[in-house]
C-alpha positions in Angstrom: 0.0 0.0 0.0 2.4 2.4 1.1 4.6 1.7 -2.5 1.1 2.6 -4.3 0.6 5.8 -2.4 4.4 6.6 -2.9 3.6 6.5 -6.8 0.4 8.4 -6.8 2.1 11.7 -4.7 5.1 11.4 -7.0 2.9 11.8 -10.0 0.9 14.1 -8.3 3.1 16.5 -6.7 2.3 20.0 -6.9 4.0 22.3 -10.0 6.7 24.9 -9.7 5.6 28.2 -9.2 3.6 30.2 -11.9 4.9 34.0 -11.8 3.2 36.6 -14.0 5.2 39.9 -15.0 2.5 42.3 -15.7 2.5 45.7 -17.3 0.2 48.5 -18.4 1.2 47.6 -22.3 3.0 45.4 -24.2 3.1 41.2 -23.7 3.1 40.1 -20.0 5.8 37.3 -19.1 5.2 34.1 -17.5 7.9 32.6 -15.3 7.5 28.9 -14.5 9.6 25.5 -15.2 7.9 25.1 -18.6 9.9 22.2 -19.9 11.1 20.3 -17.1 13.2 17.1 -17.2 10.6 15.6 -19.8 10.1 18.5 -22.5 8.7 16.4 -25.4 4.7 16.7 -23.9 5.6 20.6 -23.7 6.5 21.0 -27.5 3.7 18.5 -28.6 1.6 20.9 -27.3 3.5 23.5 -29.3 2.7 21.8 -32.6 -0.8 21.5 -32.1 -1.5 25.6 -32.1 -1.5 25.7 -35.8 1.2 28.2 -34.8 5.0 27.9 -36.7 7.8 27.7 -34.0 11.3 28.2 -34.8 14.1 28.0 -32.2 17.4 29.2 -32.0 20.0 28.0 -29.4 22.7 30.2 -28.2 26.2 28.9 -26.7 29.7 27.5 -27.5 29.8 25.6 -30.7 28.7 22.4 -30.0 25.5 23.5 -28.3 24.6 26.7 -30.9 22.1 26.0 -33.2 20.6 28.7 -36.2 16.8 29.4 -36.1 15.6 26.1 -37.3 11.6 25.5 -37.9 10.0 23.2 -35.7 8.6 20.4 -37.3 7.5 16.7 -36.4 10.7 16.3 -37.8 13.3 18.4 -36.0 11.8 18.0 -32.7 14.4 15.6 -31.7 16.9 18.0 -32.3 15.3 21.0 -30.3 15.1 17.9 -27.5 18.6 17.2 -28.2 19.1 21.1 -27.6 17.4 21.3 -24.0 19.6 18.7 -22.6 22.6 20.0 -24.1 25.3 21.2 -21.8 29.0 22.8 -22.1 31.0 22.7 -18.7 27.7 22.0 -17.0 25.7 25.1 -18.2 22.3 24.3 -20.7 22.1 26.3 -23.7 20.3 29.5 -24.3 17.4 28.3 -26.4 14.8 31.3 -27.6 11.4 29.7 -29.3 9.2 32.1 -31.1 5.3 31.0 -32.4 4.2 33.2 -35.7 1.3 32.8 -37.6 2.1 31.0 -40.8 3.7 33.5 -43.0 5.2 31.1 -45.4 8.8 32.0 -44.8 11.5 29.1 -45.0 13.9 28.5 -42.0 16.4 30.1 -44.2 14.8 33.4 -44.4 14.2 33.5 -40.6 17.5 35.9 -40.1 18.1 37.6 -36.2 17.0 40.8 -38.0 13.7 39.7 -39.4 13.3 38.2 -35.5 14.1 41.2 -34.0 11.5 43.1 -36.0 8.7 41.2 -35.2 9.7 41.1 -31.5 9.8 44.8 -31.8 6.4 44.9 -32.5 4.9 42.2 -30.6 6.5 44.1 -27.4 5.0 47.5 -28.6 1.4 45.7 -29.0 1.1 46.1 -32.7 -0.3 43.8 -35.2 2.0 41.7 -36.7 3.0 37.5 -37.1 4.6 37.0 -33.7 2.4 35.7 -30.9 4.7 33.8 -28.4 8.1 34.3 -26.9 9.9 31.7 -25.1 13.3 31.8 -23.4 14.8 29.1 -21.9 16.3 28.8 -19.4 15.5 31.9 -17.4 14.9 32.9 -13.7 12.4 30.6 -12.5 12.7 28.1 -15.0 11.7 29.7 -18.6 10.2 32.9 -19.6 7.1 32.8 -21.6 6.0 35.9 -23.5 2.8 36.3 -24.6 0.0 39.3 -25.3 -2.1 40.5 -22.7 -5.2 39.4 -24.7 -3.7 36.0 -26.5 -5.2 35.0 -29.7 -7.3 31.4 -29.3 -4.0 29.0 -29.9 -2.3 30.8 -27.3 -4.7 30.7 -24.9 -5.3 26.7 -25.4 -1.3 26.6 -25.0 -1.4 28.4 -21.8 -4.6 25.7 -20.6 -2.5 23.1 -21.7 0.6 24.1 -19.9 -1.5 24.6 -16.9 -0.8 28.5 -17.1 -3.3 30.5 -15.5 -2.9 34.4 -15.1 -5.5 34.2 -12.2 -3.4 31.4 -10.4 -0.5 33.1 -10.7 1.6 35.0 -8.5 1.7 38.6 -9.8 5.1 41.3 -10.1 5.5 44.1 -12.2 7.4 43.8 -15.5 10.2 45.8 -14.8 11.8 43.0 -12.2 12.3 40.9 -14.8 15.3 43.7 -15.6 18.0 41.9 -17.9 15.6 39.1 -18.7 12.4 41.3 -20.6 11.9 41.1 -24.2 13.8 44.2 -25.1 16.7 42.7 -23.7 16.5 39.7 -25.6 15.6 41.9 -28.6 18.8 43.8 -28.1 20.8 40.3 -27.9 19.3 39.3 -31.4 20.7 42.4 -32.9 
């Protein structure tokens, strides 16, 4: 008995955290261990938006990977990318979710990035409608509008996100870790 209650708390166990940066305009962050020790279920999830993803991993050279699409068929390598390590430290990975534009991975520059992340953080219309780093305080950093667009929203209910359940700061202690930061690294 006691071996079957030992299995049912493990699987059980409460989540990390959920922290949610908030500000007056702009995307609000989410801080919370978003991929854990199992990420695969986490990026499945991903896939089934309808939104592209394309990742980029940052680090020395055997951990840095280009912006790459995400695809049933490169998901072993973004996999391969979170449990990557170079004298003990994980790679920087940054995940964005656009609406299907049509571009190829090849056209997906740090420039063209850095555009739309300037305009997703200023609120305007454009392709961009998620922004994950990983890892970041807290686990990851997710980025996403105030009012998400429907795929988002069923991504945050999947991930068990919940901006009512969440602990609440303001944006600005997120200091070197807020989207214009990472928009000034992609420059």
């Amino acid at each position: 008995m006691d071996w079957l209650l030992g299995r049912f708390r493990r699987r059980n166990r409460a989540r990390a955290g959920v922290v949610c940066y908030l500000r007056e305009n702009g995307p609000i962050a989410y801080s919370t261990d978003i991929f854990g020790a199992d990420p695969r279920e986490r990026v499945e999830a991903m896939l089934a938006t309808g939104l592209t993803w394309y990742w980029q991993s940052t680090g020395h050279e055997p951990i840095a990977r280009e912006w790459t699409h995400l695809s049933r068929w490169s998901l072993a390598a973004l996999l391969q990318d979170f449990a990557a390590r170079h004298d003990g430290l994980p790679a920087h990975i940054a995940i964005i979710g656009v609406e299907d534009g049509g571009e190829a991975a090849d056209e997906i520059t740090d420039a063209r990035v850095a555009g739309w992340m300037r305009g997703f953080a200023a609120a305007a219309p454009g392709p961009m409608h998620a922004v994950v780093t990983h890892p970041a305080p807290g686990g990851d950093l997710l980025f996403v509008a105030q009012q998400p667009p429907e795929s988002v929203r069923t991504l945050l209910q999947d991930w068990g996100i919940s901006r009512d359940k969440a602990e609440r700061k303001a944006y600005p202690r997120l200091q070197a870790d807020t989207l214009e930061e990472l928009i000034r690294k992609l420059r």
